[in-house]
DSSP file (Angstrom, degrees, kcal/mol; ACC not computed):
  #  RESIDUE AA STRUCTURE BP1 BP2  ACC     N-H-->O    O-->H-N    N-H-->O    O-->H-N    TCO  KAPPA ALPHA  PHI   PSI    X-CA   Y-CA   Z-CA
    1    1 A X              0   0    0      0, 0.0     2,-0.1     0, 0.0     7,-0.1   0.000 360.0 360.0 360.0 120.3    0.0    0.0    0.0
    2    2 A X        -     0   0    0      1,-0.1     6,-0.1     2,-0.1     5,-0.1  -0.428 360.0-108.2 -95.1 175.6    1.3    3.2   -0.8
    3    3 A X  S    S-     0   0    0     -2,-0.1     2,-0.4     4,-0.1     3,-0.1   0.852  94.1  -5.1 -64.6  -8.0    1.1    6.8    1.0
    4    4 A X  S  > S-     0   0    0      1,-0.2     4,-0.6     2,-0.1    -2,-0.1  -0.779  91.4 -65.5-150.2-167.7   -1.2    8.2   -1.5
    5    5 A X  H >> S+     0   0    0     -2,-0.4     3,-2.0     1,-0.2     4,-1.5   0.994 121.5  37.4 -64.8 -75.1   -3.1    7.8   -4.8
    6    6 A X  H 3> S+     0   0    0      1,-0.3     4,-0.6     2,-0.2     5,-0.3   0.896 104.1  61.3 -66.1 -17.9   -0.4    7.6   -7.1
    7    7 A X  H 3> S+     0   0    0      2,-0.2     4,-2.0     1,-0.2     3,-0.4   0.899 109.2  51.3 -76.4 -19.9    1.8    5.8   -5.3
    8    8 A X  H <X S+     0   0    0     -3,-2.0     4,-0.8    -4,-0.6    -2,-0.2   0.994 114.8  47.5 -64.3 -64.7   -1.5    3.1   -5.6
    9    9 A X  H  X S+     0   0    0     -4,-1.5     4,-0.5     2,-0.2    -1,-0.2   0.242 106.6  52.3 -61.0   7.7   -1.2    3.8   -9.0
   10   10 A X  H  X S+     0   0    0     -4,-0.6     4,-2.2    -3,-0.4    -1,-0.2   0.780 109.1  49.0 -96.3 -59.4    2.2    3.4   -9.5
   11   11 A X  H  X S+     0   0    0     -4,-2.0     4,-1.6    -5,-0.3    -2,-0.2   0.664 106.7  51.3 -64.2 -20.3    2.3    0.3   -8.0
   12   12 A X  H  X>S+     0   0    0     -4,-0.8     4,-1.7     2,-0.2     5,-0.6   0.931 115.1  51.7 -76.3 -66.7   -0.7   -1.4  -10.0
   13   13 A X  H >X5S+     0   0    0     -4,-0.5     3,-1.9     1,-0.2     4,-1.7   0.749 107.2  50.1 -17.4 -94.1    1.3    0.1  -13.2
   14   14 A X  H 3X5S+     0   0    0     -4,-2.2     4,-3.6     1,-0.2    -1,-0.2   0.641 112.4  47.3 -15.6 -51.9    4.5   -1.6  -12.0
   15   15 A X  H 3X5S+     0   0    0     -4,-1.6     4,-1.3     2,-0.2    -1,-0.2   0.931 113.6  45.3 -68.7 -40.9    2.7   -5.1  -11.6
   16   16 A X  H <X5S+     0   0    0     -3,-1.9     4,-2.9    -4,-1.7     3,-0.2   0.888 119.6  45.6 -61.5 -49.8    0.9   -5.0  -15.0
   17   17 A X  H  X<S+     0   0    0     -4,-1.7     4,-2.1    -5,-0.6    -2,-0.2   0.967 114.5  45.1 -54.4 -58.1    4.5   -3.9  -16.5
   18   18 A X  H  X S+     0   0    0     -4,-3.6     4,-1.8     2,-0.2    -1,-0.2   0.686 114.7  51.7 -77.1 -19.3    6.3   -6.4  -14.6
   19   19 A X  H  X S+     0   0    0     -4,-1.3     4,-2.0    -3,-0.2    -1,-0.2   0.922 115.1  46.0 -61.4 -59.6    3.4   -9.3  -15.7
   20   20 A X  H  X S+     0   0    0     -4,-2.9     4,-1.9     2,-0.2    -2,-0.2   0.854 105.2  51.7 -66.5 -38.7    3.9   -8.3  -18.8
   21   21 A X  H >X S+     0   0    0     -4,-2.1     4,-1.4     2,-0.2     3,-1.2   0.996 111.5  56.5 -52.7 -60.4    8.1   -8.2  -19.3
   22   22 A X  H >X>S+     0   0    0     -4,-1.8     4,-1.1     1,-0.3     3,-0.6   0.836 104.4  46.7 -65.1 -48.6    8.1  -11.7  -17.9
   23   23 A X  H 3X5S+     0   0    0     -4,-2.0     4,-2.9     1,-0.3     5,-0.6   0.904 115.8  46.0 -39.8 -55.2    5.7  -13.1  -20.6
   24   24 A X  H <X5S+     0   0    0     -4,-1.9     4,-1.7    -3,-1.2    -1,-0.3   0.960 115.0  46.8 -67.8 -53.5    7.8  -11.3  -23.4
   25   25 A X  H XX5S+     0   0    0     -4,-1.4     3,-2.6    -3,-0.6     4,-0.8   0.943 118.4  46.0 -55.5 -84.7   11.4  -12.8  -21.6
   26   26 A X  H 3<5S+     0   0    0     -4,-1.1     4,-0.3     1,-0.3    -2,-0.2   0.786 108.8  52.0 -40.4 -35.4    9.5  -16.5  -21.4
   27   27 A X  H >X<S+     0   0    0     -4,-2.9     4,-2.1    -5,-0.5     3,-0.7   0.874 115.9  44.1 -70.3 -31.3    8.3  -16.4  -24.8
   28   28 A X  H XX S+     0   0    0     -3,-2.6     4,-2.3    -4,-1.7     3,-0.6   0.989 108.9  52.8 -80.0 -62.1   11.8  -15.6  -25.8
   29   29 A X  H 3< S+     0   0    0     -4,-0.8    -1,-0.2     1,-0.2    -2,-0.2   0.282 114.3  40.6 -26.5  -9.3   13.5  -18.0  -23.8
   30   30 A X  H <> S+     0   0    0     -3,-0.7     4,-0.5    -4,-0.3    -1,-0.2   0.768 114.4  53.1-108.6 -30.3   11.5  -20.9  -25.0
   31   31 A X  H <X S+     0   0    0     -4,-2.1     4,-2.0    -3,-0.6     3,-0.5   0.912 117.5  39.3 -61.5 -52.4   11.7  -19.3  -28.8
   32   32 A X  H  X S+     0   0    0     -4,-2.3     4,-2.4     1,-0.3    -3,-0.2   0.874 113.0  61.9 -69.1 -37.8   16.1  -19.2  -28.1
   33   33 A X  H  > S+     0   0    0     -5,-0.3     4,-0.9     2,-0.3    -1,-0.3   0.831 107.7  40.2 -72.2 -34.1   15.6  -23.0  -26.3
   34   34 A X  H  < S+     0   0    0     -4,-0.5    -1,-0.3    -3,-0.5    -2,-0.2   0.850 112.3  59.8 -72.9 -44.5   14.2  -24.6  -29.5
   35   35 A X  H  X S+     0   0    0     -4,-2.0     4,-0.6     1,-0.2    -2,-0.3   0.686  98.7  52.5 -34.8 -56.1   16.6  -22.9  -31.3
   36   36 A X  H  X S+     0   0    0     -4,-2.4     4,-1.8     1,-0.2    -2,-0.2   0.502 104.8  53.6 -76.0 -12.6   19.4  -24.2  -29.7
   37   37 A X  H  X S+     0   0    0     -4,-0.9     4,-1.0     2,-0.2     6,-0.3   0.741 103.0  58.2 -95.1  -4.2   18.6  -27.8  -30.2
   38   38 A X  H  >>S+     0   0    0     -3,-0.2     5,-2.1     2,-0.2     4,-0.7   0.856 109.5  46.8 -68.5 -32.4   18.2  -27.3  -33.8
   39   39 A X  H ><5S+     0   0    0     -4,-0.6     3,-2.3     1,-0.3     5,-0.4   0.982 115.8  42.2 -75.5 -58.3   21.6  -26.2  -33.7
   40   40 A X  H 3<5S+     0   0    0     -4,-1.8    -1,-0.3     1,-0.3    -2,-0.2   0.763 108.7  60.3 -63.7 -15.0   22.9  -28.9  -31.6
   41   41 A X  H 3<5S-     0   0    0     -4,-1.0    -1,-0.3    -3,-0.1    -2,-0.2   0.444 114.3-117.9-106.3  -8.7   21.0  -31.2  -33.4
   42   42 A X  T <<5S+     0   0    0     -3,-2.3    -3,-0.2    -4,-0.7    -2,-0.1   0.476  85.2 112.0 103.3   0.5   22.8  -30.3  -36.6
   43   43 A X      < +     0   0    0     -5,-2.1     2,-0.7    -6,-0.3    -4,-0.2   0.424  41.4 138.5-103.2  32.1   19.1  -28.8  -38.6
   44   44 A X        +     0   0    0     -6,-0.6     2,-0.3    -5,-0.4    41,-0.1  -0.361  24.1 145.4 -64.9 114.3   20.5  -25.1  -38.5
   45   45 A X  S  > S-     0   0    0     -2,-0.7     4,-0.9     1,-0.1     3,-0.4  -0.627  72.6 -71.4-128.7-173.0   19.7  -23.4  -41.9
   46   46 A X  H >> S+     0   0    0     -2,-0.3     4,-2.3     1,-0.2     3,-0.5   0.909 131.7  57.8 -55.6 -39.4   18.7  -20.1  -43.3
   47   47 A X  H 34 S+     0   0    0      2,-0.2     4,-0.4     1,-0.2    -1,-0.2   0.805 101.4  56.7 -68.1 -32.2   15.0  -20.8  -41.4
   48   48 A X  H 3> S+     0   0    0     -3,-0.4     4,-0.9     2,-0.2    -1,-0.2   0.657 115.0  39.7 -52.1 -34.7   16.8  -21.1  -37.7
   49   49 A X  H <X S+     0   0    0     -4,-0.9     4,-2.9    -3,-0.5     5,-0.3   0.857 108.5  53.4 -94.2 -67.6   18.1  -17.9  -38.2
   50   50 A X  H  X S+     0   0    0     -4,-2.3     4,-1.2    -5,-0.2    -2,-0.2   0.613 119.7  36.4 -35.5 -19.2   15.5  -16.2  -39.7
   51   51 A X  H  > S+     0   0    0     -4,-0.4     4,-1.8     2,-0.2    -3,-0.2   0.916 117.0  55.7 -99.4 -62.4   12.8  -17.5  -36.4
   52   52 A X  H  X S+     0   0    0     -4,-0.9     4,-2.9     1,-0.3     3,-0.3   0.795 110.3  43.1 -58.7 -73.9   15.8  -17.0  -34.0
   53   53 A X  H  X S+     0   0    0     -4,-2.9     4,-2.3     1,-0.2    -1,-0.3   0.937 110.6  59.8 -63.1 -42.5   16.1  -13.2  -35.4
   54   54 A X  H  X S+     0   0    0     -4,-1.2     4,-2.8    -5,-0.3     3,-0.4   0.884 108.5  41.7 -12.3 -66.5   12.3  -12.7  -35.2
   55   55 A X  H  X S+     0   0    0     -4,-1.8     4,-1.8    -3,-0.3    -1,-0.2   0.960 111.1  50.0 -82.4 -31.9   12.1  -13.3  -31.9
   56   56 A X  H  X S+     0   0    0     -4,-2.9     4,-1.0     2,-0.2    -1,-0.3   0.754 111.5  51.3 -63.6  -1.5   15.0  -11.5  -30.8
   57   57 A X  H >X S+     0   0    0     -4,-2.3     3,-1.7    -3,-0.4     4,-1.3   0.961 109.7  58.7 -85.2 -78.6   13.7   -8.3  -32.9
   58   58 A X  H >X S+     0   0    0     -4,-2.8     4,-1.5     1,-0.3     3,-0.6   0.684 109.6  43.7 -11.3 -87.9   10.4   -9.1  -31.0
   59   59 A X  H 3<>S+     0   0    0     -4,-1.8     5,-3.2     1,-0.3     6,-0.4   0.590 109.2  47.4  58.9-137.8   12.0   -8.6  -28.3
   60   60 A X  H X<5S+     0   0    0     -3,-1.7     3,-1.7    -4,-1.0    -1,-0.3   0.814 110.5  54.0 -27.1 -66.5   14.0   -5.9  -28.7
   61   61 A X  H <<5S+     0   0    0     -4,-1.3    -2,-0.2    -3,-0.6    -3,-0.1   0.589 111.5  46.3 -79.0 -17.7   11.2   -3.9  -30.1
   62   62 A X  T 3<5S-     0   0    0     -4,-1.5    -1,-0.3    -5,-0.2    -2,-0.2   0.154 115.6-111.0-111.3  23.1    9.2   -4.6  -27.2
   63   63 A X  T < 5S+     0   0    0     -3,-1.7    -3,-0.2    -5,-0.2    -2,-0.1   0.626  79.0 116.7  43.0  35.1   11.9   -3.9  -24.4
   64   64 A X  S   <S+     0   0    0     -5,-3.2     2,-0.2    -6,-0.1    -4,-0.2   0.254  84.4  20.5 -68.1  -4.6   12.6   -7.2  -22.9
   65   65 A X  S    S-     0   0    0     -6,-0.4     2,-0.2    -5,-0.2   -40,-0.0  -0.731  91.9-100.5 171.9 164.7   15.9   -7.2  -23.9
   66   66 A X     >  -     0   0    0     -2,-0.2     4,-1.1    -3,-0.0    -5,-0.1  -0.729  33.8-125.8-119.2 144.7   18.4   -4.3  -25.0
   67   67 A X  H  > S+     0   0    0     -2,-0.2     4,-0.6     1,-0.2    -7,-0.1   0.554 111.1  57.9 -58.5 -28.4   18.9   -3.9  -28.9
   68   68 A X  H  > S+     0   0    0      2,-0.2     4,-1.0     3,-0.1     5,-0.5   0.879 103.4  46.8 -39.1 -79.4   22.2   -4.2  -28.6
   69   69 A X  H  > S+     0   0    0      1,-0.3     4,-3.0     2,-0.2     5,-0.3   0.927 111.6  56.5 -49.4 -93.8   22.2   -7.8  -26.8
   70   70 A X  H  X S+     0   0    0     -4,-1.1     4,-2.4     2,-0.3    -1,-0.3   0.622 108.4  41.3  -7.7 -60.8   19.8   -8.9  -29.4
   71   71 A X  H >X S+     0   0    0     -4,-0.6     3,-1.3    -3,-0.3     2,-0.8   0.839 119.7  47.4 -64.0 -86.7   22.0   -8.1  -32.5
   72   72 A X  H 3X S+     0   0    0     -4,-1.0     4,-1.3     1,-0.2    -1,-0.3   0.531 109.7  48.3 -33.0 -22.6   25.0   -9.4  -30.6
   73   73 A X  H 3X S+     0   0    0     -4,-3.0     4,-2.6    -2,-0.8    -1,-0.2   0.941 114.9  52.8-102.1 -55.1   23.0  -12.7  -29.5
   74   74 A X  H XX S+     0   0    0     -4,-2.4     4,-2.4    -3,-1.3     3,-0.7   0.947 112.4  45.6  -0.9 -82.9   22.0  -12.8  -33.9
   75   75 A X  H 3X S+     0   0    0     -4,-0.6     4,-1.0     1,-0.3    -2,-0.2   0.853 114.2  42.1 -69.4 -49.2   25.6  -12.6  -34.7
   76   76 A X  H 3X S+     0   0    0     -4,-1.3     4,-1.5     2,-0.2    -1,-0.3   0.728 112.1  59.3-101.3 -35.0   26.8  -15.3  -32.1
   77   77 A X  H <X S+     0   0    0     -4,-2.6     4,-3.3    -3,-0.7    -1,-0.2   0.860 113.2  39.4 -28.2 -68.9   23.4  -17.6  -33.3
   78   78 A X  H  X S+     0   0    0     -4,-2.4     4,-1.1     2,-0.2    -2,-0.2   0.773 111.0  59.5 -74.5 -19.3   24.9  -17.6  -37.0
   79   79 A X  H >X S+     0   0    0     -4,-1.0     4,-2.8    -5,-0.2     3,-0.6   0.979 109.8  40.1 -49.1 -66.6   28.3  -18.0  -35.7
   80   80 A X  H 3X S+     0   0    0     -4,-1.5     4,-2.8     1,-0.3    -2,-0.2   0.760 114.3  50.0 -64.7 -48.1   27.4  -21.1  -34.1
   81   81 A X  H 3X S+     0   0    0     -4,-3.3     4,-2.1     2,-0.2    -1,-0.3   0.810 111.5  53.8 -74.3 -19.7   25.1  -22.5  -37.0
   82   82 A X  H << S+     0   0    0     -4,-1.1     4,-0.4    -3,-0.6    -2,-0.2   0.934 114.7  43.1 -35.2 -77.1   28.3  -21.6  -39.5
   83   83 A X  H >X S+     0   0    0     -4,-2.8     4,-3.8     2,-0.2     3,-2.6   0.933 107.4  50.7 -36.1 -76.1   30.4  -23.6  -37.3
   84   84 A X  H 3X S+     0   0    0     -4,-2.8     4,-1.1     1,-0.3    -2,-0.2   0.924 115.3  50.8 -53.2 -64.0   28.2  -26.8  -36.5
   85   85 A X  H 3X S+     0   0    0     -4,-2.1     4,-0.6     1,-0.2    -1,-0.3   0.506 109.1  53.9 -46.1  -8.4   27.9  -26.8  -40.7
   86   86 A X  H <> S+     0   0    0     -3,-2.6     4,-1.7    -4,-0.4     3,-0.3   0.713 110.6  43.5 -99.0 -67.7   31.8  -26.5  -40.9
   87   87 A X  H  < S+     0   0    0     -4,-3.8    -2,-0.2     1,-0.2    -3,-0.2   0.688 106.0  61.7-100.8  16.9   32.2  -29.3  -38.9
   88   88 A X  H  < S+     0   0    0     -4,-1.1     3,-0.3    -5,-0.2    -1,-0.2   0.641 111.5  44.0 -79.3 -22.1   29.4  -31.5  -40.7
   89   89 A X  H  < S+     0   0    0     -4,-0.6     4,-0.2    -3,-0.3    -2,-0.2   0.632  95.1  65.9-131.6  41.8   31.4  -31.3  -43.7
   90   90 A X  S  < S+     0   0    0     -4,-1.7     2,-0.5     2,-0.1    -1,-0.1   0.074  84.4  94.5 -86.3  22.5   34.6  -31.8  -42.8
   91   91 A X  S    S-     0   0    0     -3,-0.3     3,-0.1     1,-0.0    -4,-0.0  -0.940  82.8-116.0 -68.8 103.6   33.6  -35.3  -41.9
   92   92 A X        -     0   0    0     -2,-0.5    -2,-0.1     1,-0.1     2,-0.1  -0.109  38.6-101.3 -18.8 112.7   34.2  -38.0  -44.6
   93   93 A X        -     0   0    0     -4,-0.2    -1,-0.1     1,-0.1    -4,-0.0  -0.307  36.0-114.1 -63.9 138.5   31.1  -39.4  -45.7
   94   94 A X              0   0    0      1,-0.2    -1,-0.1    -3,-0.1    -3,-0.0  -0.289 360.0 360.0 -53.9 130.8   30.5  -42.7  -44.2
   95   95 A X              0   0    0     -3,-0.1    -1,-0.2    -2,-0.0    -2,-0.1   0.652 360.0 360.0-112.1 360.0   30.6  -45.6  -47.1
């Protein structure tokens, strides 16, 4: 309870704001978690990146996350799927 009317109203704000960031963080976090077992799981393609940047522009655009952090987390995403294809075919195919 606060001392006065807005500080009532502040605080109602705050809870509706704070309801809302988490939803936006968990919806990202589940989007990034799916993401990264495609990757480990070797099916990262042009469509992995392309959902992966969606949701971190989501995001972003909705101030879960800093814009910054987003590109960088992008860049480090394609890195990784770069990689994992790099070292699927410098394996010899099995005969």
């Amino acid at each position: 309870m606060g001392h006065s009317l807005s500080a009532d109203k502040r605080e109602r704000q705050n809870l509706k704001r704070r309801h809302r960031n988490r939803g936006n963080l968990i919806t990202l976090r589940k989007a990034m978690k799916g993401i990264n077992a495609d990757i480990a799981a070797g099916k990262g393609d042009a469509k992995t990146i392309a959902s992966a940047s969606k949701a971190l522009d989501r995001a972003a655009r909705k101030n879960a996350i800093p814009k910054k952090r987003a590109d960088r987390k992008k860049s480090r995403l394609a890195l990784a799927i770069n990689r994992a294809k790099a070292a699927g075919q410098s394996t010899p195919p099995k005969s």
